[in-house]
Backbone of each chain as ProteinMPNN parsed JSONL, in Angstrom:
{"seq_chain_A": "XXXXXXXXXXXXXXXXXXXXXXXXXXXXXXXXXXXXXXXXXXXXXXXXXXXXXXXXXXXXXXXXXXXXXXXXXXXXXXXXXXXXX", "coords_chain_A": {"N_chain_A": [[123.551, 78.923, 109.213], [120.924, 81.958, 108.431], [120.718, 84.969, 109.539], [118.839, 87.63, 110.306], [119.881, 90.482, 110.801], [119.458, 93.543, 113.088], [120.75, 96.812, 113.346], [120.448, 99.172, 115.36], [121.332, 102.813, 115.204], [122.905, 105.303, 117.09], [122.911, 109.103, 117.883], [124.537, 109.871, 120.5], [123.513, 111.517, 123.576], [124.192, 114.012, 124.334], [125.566, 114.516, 122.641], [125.573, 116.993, 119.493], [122.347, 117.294, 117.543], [122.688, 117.913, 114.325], [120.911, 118.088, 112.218], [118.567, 116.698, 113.172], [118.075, 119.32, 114.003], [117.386, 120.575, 112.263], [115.325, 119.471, 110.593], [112.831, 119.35, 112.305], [112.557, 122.419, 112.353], [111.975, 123.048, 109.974], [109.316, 121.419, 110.032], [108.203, 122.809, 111.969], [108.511, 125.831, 110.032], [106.05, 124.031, 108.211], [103.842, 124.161, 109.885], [103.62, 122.452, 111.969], [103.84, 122.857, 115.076], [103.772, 121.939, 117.644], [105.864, 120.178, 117.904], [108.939, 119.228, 119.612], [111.196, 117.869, 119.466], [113.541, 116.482, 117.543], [115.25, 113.819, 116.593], [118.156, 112.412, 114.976], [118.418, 109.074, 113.935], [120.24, 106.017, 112.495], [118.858, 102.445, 111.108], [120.615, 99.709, 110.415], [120.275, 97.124, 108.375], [121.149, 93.873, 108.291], [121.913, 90.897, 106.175], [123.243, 87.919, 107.427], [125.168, 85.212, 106.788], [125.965, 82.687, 109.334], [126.804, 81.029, 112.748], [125.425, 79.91, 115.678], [126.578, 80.453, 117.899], [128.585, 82.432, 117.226], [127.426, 84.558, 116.054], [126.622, 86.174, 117.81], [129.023, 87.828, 118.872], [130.356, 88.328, 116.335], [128.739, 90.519, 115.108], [128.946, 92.4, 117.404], [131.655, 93.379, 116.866], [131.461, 93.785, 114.374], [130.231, 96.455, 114.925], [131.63, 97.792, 116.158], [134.174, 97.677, 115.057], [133.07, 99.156, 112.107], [130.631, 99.951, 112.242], [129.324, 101.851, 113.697], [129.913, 104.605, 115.064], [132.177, 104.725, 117.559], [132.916, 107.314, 119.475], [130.922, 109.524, 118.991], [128.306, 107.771, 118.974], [125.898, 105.214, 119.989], [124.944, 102.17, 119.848], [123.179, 99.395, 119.527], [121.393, 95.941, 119.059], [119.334, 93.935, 117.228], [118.918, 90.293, 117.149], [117.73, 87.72, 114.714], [116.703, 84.774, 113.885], [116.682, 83.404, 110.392], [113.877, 82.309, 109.115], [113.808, 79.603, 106.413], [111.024, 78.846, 104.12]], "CA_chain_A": [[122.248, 79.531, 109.534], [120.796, 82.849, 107.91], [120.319, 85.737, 110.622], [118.594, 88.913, 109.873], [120.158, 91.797, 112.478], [119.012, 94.73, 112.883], [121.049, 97.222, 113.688], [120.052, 100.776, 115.425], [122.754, 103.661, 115.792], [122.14, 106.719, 116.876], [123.786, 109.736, 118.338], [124.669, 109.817, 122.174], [122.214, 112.31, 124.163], [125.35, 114.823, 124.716], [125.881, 115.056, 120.829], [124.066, 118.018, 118.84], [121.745, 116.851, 116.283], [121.915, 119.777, 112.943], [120.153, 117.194, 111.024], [117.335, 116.571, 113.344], [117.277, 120.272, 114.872], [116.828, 121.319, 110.64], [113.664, 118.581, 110.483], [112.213, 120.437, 113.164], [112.665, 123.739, 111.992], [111.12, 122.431, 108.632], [108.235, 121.132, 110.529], [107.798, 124.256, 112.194], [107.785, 125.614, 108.748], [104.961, 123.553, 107.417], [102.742, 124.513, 110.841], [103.354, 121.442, 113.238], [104.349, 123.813, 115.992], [103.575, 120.948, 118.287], [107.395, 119.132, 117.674], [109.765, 119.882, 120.319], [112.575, 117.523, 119.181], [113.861, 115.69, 116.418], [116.881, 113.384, 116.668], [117.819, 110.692, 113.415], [119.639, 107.521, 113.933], [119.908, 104.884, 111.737], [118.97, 101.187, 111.074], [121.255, 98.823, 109.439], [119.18, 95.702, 108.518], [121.597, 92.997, 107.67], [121.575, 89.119, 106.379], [124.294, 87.262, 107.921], [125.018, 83.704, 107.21], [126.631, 82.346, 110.752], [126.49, 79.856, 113.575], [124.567, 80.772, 116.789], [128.049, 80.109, 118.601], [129.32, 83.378, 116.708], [126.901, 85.269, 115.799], [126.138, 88.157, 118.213], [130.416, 88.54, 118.913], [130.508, 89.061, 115.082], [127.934, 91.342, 115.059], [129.241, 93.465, 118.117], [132.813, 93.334, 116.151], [131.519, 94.925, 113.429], [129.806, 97.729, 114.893], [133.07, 98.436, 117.017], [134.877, 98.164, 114.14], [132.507, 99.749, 111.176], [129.295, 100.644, 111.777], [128.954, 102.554, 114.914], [131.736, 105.812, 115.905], [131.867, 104.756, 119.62], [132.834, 108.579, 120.164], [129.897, 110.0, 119.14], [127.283, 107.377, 118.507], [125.729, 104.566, 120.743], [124.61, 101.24, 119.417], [122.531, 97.98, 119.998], [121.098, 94.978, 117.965], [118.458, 92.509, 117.465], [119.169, 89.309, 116.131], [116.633, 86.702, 114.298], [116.865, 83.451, 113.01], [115.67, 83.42, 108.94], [113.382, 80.664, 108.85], [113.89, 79.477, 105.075], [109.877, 79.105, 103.675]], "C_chain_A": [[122.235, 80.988, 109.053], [120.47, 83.627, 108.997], [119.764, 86.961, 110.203], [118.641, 90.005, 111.792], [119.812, 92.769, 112.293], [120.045, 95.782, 113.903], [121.044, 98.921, 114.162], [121.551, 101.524, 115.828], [121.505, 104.841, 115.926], [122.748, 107.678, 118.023], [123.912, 109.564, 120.389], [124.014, 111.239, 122.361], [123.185, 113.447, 123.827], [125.635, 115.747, 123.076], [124.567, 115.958, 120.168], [123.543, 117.487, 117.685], [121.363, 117.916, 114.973], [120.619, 118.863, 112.216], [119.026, 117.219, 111.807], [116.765, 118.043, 113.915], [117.097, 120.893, 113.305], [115.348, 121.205, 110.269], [112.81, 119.371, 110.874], [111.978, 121.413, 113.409], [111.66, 123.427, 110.516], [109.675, 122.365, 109.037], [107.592, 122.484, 110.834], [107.467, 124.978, 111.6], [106.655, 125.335, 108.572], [104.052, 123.333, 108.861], [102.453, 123.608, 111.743], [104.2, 122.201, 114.509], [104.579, 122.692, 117.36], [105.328, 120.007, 118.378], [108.217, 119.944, 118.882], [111.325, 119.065, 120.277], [112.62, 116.946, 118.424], [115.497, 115.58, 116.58], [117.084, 112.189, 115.59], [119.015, 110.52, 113.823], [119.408, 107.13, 112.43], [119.712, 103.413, 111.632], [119.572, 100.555, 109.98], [120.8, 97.414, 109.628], [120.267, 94.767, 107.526], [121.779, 91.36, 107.676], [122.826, 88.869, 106.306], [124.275, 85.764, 107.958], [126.465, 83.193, 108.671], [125.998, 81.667, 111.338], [125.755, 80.551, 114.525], [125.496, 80.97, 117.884], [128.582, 81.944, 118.496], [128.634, 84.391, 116.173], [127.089, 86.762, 116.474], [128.05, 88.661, 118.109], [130.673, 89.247, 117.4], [129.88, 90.453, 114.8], [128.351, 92.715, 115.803], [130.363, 93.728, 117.396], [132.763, 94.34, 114.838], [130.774, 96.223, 113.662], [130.876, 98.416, 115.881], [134.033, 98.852, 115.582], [134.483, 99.33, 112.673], [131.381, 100.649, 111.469], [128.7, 101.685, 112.862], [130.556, 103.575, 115.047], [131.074, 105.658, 117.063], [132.022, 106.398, 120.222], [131.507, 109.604, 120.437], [128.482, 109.669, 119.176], [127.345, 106.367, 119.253], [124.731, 103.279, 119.655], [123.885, 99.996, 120.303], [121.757, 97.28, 118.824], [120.194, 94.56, 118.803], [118.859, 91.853, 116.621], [118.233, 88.548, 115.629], [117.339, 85.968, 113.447], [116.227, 83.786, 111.73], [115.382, 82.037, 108.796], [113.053, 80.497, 107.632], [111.814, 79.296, 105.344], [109.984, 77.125, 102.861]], "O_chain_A": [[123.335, 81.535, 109.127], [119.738, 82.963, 109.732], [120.594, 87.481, 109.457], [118.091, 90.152, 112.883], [119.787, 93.101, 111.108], [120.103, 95.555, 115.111], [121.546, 99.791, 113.45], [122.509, 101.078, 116.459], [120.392, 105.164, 115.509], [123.086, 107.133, 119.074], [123.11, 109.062, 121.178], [123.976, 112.038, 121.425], [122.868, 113.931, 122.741], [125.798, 116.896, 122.665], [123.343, 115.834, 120.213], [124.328, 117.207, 116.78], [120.309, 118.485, 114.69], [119.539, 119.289, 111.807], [118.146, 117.847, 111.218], [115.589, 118.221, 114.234], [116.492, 121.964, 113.344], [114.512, 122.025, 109.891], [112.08, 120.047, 110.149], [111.327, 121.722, 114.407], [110.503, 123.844, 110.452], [108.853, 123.115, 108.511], [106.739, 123.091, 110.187], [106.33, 125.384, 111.838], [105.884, 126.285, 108.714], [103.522, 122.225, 108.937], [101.389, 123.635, 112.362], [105.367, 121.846, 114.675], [105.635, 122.753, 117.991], [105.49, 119.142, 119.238], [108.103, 121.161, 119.024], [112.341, 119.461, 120.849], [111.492, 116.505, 118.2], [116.439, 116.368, 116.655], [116.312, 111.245, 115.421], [120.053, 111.153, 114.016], [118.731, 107.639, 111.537], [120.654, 102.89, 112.227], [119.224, 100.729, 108.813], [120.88, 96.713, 110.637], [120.276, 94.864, 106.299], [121.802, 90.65, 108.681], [123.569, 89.34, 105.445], [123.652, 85.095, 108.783], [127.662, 83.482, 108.662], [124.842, 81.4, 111.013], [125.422, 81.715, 114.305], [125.14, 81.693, 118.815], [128.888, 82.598, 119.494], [129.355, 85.288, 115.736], [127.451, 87.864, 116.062], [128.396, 89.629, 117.432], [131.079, 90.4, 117.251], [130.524, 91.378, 114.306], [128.251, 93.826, 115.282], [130.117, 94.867, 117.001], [133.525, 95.212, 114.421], [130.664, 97.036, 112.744], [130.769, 99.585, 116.252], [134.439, 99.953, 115.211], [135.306, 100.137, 112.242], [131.219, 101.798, 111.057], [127.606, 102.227, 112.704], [131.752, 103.286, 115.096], [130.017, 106.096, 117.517], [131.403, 106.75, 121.226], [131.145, 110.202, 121.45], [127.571, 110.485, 119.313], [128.497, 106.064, 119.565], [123.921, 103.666, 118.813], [124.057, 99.768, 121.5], [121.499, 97.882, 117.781], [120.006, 94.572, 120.02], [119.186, 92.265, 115.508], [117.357, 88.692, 116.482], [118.203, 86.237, 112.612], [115.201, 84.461, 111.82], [116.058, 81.044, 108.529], [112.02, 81.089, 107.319], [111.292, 79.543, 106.431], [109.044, 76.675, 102.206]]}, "seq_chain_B": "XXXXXXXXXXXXXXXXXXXXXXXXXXXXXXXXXXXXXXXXXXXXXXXXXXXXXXXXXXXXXXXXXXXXXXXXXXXXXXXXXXXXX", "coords_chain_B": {"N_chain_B": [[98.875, 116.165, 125.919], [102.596, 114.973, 126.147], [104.283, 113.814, 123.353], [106.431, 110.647, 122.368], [107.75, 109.239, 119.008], [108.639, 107.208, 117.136], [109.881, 106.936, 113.889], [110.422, 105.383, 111.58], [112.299, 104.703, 108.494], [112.624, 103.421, 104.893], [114.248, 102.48, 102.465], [112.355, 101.301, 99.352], [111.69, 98.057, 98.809], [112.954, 97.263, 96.165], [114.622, 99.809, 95.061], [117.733, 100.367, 94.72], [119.977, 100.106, 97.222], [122.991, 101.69, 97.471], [124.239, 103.033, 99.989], [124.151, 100.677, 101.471], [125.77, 99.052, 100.326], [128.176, 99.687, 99.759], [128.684, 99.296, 102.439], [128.389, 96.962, 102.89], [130.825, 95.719, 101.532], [132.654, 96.592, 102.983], [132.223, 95.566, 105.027], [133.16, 92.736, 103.724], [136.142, 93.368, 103.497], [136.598, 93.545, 105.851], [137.191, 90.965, 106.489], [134.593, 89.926, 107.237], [132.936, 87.683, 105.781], [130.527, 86.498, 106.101], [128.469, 88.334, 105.817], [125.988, 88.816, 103.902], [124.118, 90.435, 102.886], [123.197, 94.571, 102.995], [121.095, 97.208, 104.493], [120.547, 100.231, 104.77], [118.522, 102.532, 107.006], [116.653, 104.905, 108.216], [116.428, 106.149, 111.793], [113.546, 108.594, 113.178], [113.575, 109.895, 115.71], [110.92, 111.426, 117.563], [109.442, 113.841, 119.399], [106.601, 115.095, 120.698], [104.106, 117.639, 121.25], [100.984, 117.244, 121.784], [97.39, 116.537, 121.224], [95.216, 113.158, 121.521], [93.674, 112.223, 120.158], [94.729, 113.595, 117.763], [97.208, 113.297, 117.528], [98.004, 111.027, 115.794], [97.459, 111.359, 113.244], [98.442, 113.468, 112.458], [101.164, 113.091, 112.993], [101.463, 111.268, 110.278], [101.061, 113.167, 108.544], [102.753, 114.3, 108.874], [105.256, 112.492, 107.598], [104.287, 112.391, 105.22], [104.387, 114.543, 103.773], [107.079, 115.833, 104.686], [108.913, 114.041, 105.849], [109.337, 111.476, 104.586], [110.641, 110.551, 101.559], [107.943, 110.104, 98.994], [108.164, 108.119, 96.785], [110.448, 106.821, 96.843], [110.914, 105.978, 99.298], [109.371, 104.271, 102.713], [107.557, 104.358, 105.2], [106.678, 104.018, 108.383], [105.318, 104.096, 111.813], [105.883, 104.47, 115.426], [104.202, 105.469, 118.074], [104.253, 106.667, 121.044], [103.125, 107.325, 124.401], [104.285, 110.428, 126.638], [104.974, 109.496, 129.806], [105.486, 111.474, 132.636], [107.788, 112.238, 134.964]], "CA_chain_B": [[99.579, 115.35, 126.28], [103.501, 114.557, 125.088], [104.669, 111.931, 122.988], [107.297, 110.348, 121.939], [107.283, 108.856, 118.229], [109.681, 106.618, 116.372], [109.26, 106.758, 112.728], [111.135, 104.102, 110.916], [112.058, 105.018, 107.119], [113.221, 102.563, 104.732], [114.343, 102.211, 101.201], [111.202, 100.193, 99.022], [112.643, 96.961, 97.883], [113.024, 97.678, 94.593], [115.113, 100.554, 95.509], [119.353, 100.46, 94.74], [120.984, 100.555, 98.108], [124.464, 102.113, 97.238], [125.201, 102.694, 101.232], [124.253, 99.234, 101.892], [126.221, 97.947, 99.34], [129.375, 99.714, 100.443], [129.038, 99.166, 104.061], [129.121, 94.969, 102.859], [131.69, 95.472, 100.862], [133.546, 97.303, 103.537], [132.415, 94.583, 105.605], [133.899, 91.971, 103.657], [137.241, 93.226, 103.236], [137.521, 93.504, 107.54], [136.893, 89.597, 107.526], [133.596, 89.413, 107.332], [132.618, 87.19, 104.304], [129.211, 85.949, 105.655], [127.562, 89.335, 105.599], [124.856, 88.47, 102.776], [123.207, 92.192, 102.487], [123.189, 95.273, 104.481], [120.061, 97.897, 103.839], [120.107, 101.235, 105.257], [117.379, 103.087, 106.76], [116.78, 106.487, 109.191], [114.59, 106.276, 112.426], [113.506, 109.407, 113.719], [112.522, 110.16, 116.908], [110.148, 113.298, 117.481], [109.033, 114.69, 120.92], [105.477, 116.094, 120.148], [102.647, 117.976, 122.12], [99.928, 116.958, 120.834], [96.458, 115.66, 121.52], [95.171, 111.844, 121.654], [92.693, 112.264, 119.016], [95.142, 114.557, 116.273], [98.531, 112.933, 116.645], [98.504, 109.605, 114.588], [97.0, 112.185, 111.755], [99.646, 115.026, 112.523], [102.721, 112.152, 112.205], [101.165, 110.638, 109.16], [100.933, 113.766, 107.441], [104.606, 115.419, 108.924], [105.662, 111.303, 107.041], [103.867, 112.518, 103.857], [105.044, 115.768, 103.215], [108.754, 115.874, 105.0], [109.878, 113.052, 106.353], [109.379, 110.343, 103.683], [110.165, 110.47, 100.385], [106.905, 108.395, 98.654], [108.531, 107.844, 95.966], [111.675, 105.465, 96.965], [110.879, 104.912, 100.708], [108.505, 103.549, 102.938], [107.723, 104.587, 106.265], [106.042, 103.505, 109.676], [105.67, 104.892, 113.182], [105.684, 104.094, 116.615], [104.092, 106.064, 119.225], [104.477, 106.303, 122.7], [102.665, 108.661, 125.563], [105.449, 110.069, 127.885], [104.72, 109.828, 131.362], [106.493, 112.619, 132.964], [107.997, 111.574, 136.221]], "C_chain_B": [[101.227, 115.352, 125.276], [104.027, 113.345, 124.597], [105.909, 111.7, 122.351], [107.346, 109.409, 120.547], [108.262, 108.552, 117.536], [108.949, 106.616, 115.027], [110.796, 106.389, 111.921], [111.236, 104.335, 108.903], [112.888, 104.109, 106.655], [113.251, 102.499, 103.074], [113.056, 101.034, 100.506], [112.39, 99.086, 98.881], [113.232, 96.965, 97.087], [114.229, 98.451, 94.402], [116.415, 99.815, 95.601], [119.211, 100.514, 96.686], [122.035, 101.24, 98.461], [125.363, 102.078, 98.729], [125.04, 101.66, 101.411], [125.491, 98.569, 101.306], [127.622, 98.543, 99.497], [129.843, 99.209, 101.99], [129.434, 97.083, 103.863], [129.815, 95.128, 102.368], [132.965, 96.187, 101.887], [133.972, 96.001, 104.761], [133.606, 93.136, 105.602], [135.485, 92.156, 103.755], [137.442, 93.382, 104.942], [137.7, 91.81, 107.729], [135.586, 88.778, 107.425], [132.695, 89.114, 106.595], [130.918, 86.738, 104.72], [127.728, 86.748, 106.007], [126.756, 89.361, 103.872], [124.132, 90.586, 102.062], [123.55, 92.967, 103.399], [121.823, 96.103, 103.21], [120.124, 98.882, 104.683], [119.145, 101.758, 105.704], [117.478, 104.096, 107.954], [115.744, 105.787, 110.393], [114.839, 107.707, 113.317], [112.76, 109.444, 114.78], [111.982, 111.732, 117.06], [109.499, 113.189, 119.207], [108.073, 115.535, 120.702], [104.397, 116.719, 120.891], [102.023, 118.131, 121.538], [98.416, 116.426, 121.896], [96.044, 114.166, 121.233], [94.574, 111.748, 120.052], [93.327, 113.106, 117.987], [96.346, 113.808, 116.336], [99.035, 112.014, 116.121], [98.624, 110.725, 113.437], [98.063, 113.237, 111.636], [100.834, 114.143, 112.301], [102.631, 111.892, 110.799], [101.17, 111.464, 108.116], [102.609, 114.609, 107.48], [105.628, 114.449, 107.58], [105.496, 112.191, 105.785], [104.421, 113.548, 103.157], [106.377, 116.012, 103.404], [109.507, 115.008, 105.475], [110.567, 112.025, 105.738], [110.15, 110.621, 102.481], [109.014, 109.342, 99.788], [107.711, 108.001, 97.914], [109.799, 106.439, 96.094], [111.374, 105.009, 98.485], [109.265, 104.519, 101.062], [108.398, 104.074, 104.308], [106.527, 103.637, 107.328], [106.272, 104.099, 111.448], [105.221, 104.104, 114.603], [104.808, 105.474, 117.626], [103.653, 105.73, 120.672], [103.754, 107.605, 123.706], [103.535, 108.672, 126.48], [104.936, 110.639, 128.959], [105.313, 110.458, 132.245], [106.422, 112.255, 134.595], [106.941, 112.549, 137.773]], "O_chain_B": [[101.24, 115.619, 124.075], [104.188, 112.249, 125.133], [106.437, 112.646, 121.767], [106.813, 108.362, 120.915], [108.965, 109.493, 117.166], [107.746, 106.38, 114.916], [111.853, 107.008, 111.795], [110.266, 104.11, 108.18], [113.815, 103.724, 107.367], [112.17, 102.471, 102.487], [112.85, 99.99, 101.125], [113.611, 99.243, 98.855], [114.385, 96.573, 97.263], [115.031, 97.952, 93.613], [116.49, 98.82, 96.322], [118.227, 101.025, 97.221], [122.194, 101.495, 99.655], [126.463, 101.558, 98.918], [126.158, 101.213, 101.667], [126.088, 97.637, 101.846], [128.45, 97.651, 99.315], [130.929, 98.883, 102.47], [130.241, 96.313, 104.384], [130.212, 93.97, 102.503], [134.12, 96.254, 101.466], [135.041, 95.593, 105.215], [134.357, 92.648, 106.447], [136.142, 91.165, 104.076], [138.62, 93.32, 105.297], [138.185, 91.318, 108.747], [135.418, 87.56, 107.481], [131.694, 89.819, 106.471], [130.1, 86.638, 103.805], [126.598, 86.346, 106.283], [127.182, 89.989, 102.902], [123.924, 91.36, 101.127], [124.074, 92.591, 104.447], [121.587, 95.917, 102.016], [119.655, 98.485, 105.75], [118.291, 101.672, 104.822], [118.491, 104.023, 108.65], [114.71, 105.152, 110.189], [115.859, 107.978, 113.95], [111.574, 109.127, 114.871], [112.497, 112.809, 116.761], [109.236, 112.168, 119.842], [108.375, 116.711, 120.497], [103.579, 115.843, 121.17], [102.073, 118.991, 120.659], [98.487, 116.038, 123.062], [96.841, 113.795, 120.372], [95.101, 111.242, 119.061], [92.511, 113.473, 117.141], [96.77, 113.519, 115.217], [100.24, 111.916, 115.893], [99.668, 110.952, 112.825], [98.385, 113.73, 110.555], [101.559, 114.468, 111.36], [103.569, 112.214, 110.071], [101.244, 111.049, 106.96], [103.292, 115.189, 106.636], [106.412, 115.007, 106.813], [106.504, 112.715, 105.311], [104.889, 113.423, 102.025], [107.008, 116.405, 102.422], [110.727, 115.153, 105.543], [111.711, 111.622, 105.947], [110.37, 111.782, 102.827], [109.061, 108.127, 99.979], [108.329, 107.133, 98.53], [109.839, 105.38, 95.468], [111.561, 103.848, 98.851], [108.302, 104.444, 100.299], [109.545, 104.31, 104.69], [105.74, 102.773, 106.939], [107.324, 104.409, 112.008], [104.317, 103.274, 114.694], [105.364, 106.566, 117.5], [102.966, 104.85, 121.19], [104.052, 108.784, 123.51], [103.838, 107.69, 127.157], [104.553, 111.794, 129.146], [105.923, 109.624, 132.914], [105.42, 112.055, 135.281], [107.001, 112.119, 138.925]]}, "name": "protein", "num_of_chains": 2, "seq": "XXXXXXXXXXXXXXXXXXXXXXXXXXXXXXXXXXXXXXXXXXXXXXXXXXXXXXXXXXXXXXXXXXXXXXXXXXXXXXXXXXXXXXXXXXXXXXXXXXXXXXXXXXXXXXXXXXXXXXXXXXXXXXXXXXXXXXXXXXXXXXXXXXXXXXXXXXXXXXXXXXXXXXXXXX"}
Protein backbone atom coordinates (compact mmCIF):
# COMPACT_ATOMS: atom_id res chain seq x y z
CA UNK A 1 0.00 0.00 0.00
CA UNK A 2 1.18 3.66 -0.98
CA UNK A 3 0.92 6.17 2.11
CA UNK A 4 1.43 9.81 1.77
CA UNK A 5 2.76 11.21 5.49
CA UNK A 6 3.06 14.26 6.31
CA UNK A 7 5.39 15.18 8.49
CA UNK A 8 5.49 18.59 10.72
CA UNK A 9 8.71 19.50 12.86
CA UNK A 10 9.16 22.33 14.51
CA UNK A 11 11.14 23.86 17.29
CA UNK A 12 10.08 23.22 21.02
CA UNK A 13 8.47 26.53 22.65
CA UNK A 14 11.76 26.88 25.00
CA UNK A 15 14.05 27.01 21.81
CA UNK A 16 14.96 30.59 20.28
CA UNK A 17 13.84 31.04 16.84
CA UNK A 18 16.86 33.59 14.81
CA UNK A 19 15.21 32.51 11.71
CA UNK A 20 11.72 33.39 12.58
CA UNK A 21 12.69 36.42 15.01
CA UNK A 22 14.78 37.79 11.41
CA UNK A 23 11.18 37.25 9.33
CA UNK A 24 9.71 39.43 11.74
CA UNK A 25 12.13 42.01 11.84
CA UNK A 26 11.89 41.96 7.92
CA UNK A 27 8.23 42.34 8.20
CA UNK A 28 8.59 45.09 10.44
CA UNK A 29 10.79 46.44 7.78
CA UNK A 30 8.31 46.34 4.99
CA UNK A 31 5.50 48.15 7.52
CA UNK A 32 3.44 45.11 8.95
CA UNK A 33 4.02 46.39 12.45
CA UNK A 34 1.05 44.28 13.36
CA UNK A 35 3.39 40.71 13.64
CA UNK A 36 4.32 39.89 17.05
CA UNK A 37 5.87 36.45 16.34
CA UNK A 38 7.27 34.38 13.81
CA UNK A 39 8.37 30.78 14.42
CA UNK A 40 9.32 28.21 11.08
CA UNK A 41 8.99 24.54 11.25
CA UNK A 42 8.98 22.32 8.62
CA UNK A 43 6.86 19.78 6.60
CA UNK A 44 8.24 16.66 5.27
CA UNK A 45 5.65 15.24 2.79
CA UNK A 46 6.61 11.71 2.10
CA UNK A 47 5.39 8.56 -0.20
CA UNK A 48 5.88 5.43 1.59
CA UNK A 49 5.10 2.10 0.16
CA UNK A 50 4.07 -0.12 3.47
CA UNK A 51 1.51 -2.29 5.19
CA UNK A 52 -1.00 -0.66 7.62
CA UNK A 53 0.50 -3.22 10.27
CA UNK A 54 3.85 -1.08 10.02
CA UNK A 55 3.31 1.88 8.91
CA UNK A 56 2.96 4.56 11.63
CA UNK A 57 6.06 2.50 13.89
CA UNK A 58 8.13 3.11 10.68
CA UNK A 59 7.25 6.43 10.42
CA UNK A 60 7.82 7.30 14.22
CA UNK A 61 11.37 5.36 13.71
CA UNK A 62 12.38 7.55 11.31
CA UNK A 63 11.71 10.74 12.82
CA UNK A 64 13.53 9.42 16.08
CA UNK A 65 16.10 8.38 14.09
CA UNK A 66 16.40 11.17 11.09
CA UNK A 67 14.11 13.64 10.74
CA UNK A 68 13.29 15.24 13.97
CA UNK A 69 16.46 16.38 16.80
CA UNK A 70 14.36 15.21 19.83
CA UNK A 71 16.62 17.84 21.78
CA UNK A 72 15.52 20.69 20.25
CA UNK A 73 12.62 19.97 17.98
CA UNK A 74 9.11 18.34 18.58
CA UNK A 75 7.32 16.25 16.02
CA UNK A 76 3.97 14.63 14.83
CA UNK A 77 2.42 13.03 11.63
CA UNK A 78 -0.49 12.44 9.52
CA UNK A 79 -0.83 9.46 7.64
CA UNK A 80 -3.11 8.78 4.34
CA UNK A 81 -3.86 6.01 2.32
CA UNK A 82 -2.91 6.88 -1.72
CA UNK A 83 -5.88 5.84 -3.43
CA UNK A 84 -4.31 4.79 -6.95
CA UNK A 85 -6.88 6.76 -9.73
CA UNK B 1 -8.24 41.33 17.36
CA UNK B 2 -5.09 38.59 17.47
CA UNK B 3 -4.46 35.88 15.25
CA UNK B 4 -2.72 33.18 14.79
CA UNK B 5 -1.72 32.16 11.05
CA UNK B 6 -0.09 29.09 9.60
CA UNK B 7 1.33 29.65 6.26
CA UNK B 8 2.35 26.51 4.53
CA UNK B 9 5.22 27.00 1.77
CA UNK B 10 6.05 24.45 -0.66
CA UNK B 11 8.36 23.75 -3.49
CA UNK B 12 6.05 23.91 -7.14
CA UNK B 13 6.16 20.49 -8.59
CA UNK B 14 8.29 21.08 -11.16
CA UNK B 15 10.79 22.28 -8.75
CA UNK B 16 14.31 19.93 -7.95
CA UNK B 17 14.05 18.92 -4.36
CA UNK B 18 17.80 18.36 -3.43
CA UNK B 19 16.80 18.21 0.54
CA UNK B 20 14.17 15.80 -0.23
CA UNK B 21 16.24 13.80 -2.17
CA UNK B 22 18.94 13.49 0.45
CA UNK B 23 16.77 13.00 3.37
CA UNK B 24 15.44 9.52 1.10
CA UNK B 25 18.53 8.65 0.39
CA UNK B 26 19.56 9.01 3.96
CA UNK B 27 16.49 7.24 4.59
CA UNK B 28 17.30 4.36 2.62
CA UNK B 29 20.60 3.60 3.81
CA UNK B 30 18.97 3.43 7.80
CA UNK B 31 16.69 0.51 6.41
CA UNK B 32 14.19 2.17 5.01
CA UNK B 33 13.81 1.03 1.32
CA UNK B 34 10.03 1.78 0.94
CA UNK B 35 10.38 5.51 1.30
CA UNK B 36 9.23 6.43 -2.42
CA UNK B 37 9.84 10.46 -2.16
CA UNK B 38 10.34 12.93 0.51
CA UNK B 39 9.48 16.87 -0.39
CA UNK B 40 10.41 19.54 1.87
CA UNK B 41 8.52 22.50 2.77
CA UNK B 42 8.52 25.52 5.72
CA UNK B 43 5.28 26.35 7.75
CA UNK B 44 5.32 29.48 9.43
CA UNK B 45 3.46 30.46 12.13
CA UNK B 46 2.85 34.35 12.72
CA UNK B 47 1.08 35.92 15.78
CA UNK B 48 -0.61 39.08 14.25
CA UNK B 49 -2.79 42.08 15.55
CA UNK B 50 -4.73 42.80 13.14
CA UNK B 51 -8.27 43.57 12.12
CA UNK B 52 -11.08 41.08 10.66
CA UNK B 53 -11.55 42.94 7.56
CA UNK B 54 -7.37 43.68 6.68
CA UNK B 55 -5.73 40.45 7.74
CA UNK B 56 -6.35 37.81 4.92
CA UNK B 57 -4.99 40.95 2.63
CA UNK B 58 -2.02 41.83 5.10
CA UNK B 59 -0.88 37.76 5.06
CA UNK B 60 -1.36 37.53 1.36
CA UNK B 61 0.70 40.37 0.68
CA UNK B 62 3.57 39.65 3.79
CA UNK B 63 3.32 35.75 1.28
CA UNK B 64 3.99 37.93 -1.82
CA UNK B 65 6.68 40.04 -1.01
CA UNK B 66 8.72 38.00 1.92
CA UNK B 67 7.65 34.94 2.69
CA UNK B 68 7.24 33.11 -0.66
CA UNK B 69 9.41 32.98 -3.26
CA UNK B 70 6.77 33.13 -6.57
CA UNK B 71 8.98 31.94 -8.54
CA UNK B 72 9.80 28.18 -7.24
CA UNK B 73 7.22 27.93 -4.37
CA UNK B 74 3.76 27.96 -3.64
CA UNK B 75 2.12 29.06 -0.66
CA UNK B 76 -1.22 28.88 1.44
CA UNK B 77 -2.46 30.03 4.83
CA UNK B 78 -4.40 29.16 7.64
CA UNK B 79 -5.89 31.52 9.97
CA UNK B 80 -7.08 31.30 13.26
CA UNK B 81 -8.68 34.10 15.85
CA UNK B 82 -6.98 33.61 19.32
CA UNK B 83 -9.24 33.60 22.07
CA UNK B 84 -7.34 34.87 24.94
CA UNK B 85 -8.18 32.98 28.06
Amino acid sequence: MLYEVKVFISLKEAVLDPAGAAVKSSLHHLGFAGVEDVRIGKVMTLQIESTEDKIEAAVTEMCEKLLANPVIEDYRFEIEEVVSQ
